[in-house]
C-alpha positions in Angstrom: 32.6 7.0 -11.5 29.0 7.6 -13.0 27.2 10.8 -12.4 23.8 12.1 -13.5 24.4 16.0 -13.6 21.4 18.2 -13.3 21.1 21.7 -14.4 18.6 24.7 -13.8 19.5 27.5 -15.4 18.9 31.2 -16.6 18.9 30.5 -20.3 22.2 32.4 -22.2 23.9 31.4 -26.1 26.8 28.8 -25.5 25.5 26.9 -22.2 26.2 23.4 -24.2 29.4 24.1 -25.4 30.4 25.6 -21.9 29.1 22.4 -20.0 30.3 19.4 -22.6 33.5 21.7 -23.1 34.0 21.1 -19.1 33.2 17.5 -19.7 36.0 16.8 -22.3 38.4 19.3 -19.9 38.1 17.0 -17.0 38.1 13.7 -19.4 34.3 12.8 -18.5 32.6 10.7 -21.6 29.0 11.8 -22.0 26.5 8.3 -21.6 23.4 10.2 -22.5 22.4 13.7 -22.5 18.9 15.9 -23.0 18.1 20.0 -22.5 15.4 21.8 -22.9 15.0 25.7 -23.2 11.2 27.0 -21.7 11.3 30.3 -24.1 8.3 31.9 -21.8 10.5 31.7 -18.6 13.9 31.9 -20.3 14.9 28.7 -18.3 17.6 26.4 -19.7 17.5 22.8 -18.5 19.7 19.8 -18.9 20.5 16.6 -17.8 23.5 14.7 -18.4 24.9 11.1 -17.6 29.2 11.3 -17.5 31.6 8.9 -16.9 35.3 9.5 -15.3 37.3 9.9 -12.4 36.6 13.5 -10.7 35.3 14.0 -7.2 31.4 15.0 -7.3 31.9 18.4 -5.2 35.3 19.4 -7.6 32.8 18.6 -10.6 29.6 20.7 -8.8 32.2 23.5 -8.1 33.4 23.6 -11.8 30.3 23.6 -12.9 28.9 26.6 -11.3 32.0 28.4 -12.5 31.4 28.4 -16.3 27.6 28.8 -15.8 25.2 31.9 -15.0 24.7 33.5 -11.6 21.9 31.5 -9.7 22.1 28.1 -11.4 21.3 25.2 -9.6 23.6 22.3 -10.3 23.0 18.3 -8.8 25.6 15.9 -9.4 24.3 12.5 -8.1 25.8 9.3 -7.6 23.3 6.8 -9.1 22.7 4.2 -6.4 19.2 3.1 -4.5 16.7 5.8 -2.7 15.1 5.4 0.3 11.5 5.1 0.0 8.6 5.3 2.5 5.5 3.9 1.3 1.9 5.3 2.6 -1.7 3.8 2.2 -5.2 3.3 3.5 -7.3 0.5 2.6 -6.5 -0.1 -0.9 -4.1 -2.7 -2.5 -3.7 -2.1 -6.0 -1.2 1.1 -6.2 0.9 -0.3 -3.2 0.8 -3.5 -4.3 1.8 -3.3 -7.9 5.1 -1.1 -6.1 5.6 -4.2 -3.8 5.7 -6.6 -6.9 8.2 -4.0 -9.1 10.4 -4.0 -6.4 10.4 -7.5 -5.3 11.1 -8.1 -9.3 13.9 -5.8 -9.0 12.3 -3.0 -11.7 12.8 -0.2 -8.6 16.2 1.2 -7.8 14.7 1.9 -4.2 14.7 0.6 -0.9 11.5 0.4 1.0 11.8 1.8 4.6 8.6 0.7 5.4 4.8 0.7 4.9 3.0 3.2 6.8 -0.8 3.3 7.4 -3.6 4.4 9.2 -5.7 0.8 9.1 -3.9 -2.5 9.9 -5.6 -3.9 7.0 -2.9 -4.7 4.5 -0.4 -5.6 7.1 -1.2 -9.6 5.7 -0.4 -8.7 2.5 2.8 -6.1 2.9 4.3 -9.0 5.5 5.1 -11.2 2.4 7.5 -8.5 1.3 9.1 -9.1 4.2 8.9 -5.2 4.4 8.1 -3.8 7.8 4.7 -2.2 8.4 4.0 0.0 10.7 0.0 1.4 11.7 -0.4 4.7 13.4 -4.5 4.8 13.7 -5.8 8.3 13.1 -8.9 7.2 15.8 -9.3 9.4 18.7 -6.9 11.5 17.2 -6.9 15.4 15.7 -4.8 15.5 12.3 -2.2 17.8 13.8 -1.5 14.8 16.6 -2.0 12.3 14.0 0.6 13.9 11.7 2.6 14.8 14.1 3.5 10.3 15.1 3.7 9.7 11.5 6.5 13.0 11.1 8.3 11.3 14.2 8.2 7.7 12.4 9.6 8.9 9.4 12.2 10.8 10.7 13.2 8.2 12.6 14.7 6.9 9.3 18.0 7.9 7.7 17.8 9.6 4.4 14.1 9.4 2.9 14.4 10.5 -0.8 10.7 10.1 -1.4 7.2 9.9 0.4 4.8 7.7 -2.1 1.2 8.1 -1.7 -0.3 4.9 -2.3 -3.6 5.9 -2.1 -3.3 7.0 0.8 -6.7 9.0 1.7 -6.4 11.5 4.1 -5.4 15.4 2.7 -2.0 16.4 4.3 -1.5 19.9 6.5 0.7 22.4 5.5 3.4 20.9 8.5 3.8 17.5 7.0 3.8 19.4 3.2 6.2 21.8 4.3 8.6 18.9 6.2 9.4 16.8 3.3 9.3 19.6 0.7 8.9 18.2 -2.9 9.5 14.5 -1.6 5.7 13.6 -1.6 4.4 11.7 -4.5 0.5 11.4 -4.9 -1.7 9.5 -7.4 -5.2 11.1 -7.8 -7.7 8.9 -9.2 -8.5 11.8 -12.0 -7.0 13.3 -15.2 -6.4 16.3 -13.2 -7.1 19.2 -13.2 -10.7 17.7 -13.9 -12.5 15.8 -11.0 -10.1 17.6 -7.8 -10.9 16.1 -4.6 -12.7 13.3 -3.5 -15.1 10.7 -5.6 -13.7 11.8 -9.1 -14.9 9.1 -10.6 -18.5 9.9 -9.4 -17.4 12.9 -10.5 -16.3 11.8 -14.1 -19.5 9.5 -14.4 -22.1 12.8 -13.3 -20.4 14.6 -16.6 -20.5 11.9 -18.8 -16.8 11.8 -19.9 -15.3 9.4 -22.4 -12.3 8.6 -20.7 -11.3 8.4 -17.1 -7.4 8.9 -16.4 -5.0 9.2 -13.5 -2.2 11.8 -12.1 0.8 11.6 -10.2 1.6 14.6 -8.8 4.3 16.0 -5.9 2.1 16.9 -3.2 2.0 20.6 -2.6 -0.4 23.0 0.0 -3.2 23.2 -2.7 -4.8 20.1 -3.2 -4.4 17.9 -6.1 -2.7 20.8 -7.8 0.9 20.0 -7.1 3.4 19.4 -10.1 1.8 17.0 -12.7 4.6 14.0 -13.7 2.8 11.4 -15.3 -0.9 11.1 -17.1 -2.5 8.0 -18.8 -6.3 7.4 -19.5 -8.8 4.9 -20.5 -11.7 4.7 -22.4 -14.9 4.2 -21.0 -18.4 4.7 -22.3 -22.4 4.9 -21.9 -22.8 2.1 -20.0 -20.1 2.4 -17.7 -21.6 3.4 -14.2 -19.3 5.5 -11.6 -18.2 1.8 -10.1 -17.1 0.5 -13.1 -15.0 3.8 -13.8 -13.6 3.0 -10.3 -12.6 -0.5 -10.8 -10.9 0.3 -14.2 -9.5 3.1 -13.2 -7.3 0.9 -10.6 -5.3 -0.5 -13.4 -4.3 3.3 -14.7 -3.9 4.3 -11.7 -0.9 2.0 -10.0 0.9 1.9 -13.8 0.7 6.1 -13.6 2.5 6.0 -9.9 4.7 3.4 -10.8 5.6 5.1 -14.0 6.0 8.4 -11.5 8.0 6.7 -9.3 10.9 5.4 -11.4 11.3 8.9 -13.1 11.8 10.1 -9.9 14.4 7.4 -8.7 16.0 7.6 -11.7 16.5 11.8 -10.8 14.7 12.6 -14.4 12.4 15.3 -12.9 12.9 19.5 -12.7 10.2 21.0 -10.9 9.3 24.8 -11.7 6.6 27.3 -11.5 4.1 24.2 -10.6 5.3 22.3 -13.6 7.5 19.6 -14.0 10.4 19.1 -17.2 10.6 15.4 -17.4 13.6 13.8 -19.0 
């Protein structure tokens, strides 16, 4: 059996040797392995990839008996997450997802599409991946929030929310209901250009690169954990569309690139920031 083993902890001489000492105790072989120590906090993290025959809760238990007080300790079987896909009116972020997955780049399965428009039902139906519309029209947040919280729940398991651009800031309630499971791409290299236009915004400043963020989704907007950047050049003679069309193409690679760090469980999220292995 294959585990990825995840730890958090209070940062203390020997945590290493304690955990790969463990390891060769219960005859696990180590695939891969990465820590990191965050001096300013005194946090120790590290994530490990083992191999052997021990029950996940006997090697979760054994764990946490060797290691400090308060450490948090994931063992995960490696198999496909449950995905839930949202979007507006744009097709580029969700449909460079669509096309990874189809391709089989994505260890995820895709619930569903959710959105507020029926306009890229069309498109989404080729996936053979159900879509579902819940129009905001008529409709105060809170109520429309509160159709798209029952849809969702009416799926087993959702590992992760993805924003595909969709374009309509989230409450508190839906933050708080699927805590650290919303993934966001903000057409910006935040923290420049929060909110909305950025690349109006980026153009009004004259900047010399344009970039995107994906980021969890938390109750301050666009500030949630950062876990992945890219940019692009632009110049003089771009205008704020032309930052906007380019900025597409950084934009679905920077949520795609998000996305497979997060199936692949290679995220610790702390203090607002994010230790990426």
């Amino acid at each position: 059996m294959t585990y990825r083993v995840l730890i958090d902890a209070n940062d203390e001489k020997g945590l290493v040797y304690k955990v790969s000492s463990l390891f060769f105790k219960y005859d696990l072989n180590i695939l891969s392995n990465s820590e990191f120590v965050d001096k300013e906090s005194n946090k120790f993290f590290m994530r490990s990839v083992v191999d052997g025959a021990i029950d996940k809760e006997e090697l979760t238990n054994a764990l946490l008996e060797v290691l400090p007080k308060n450490t948090a300790v994931r063992v995960i079987e490696p198999k496909k997450k449950n995905i839930i896909l949202m979007a507006t009116k744009e097709m580029h972020a969700l449909g460079d997802i669509l096309v990874r997955h189809e391709e089989g780049e994505l260890d995820a399965n895709i619930l569903a599409v959710i959105s507020n428009y029926n306009l890229l039902e069309p498109f989404v139906s080729k996936f053979n991946i159900p879509y579902i519309t819940i129009s905001h029209e008529g409709l105060e947040r809170g109520e429309h929030e509160s159709k798209i919280i029952e849809v969702i729940n009416g799926f087993e398991d959702v590992d992760y929310i993805i924003l595909a651009k969709y374009m309509r800031i989230l409450t508190p309630r839906f933050v708080e209901a699927f805590e650290e499971k919303i993934i966001n791409i903000h057409h910006s290299f935040l923290p420049a250009f929060i909110g909305a236009n950025p690349y109006k915004q980026a153009y009004d400043r004259g900047v010399k690169i344009i970039g995107a963020t994906a980021h969890f989704v938390n109750n301050n907007l666009d500030e949630g954990p950062i876990i992945a950047q890219d940019v692009i050049d632009v110049n003089h003679a771009h205008n704020w569309k032309d930052m906007q069309r380019n900025g597409r193409d950084v934009e679905k690679v920077v949520l795609s690139r998000a996305l497979k760090l997060a199936l692949e469980d290679r995220i610790f999220v702390y203090a607002n920031r994010t230790v990426i292995f």
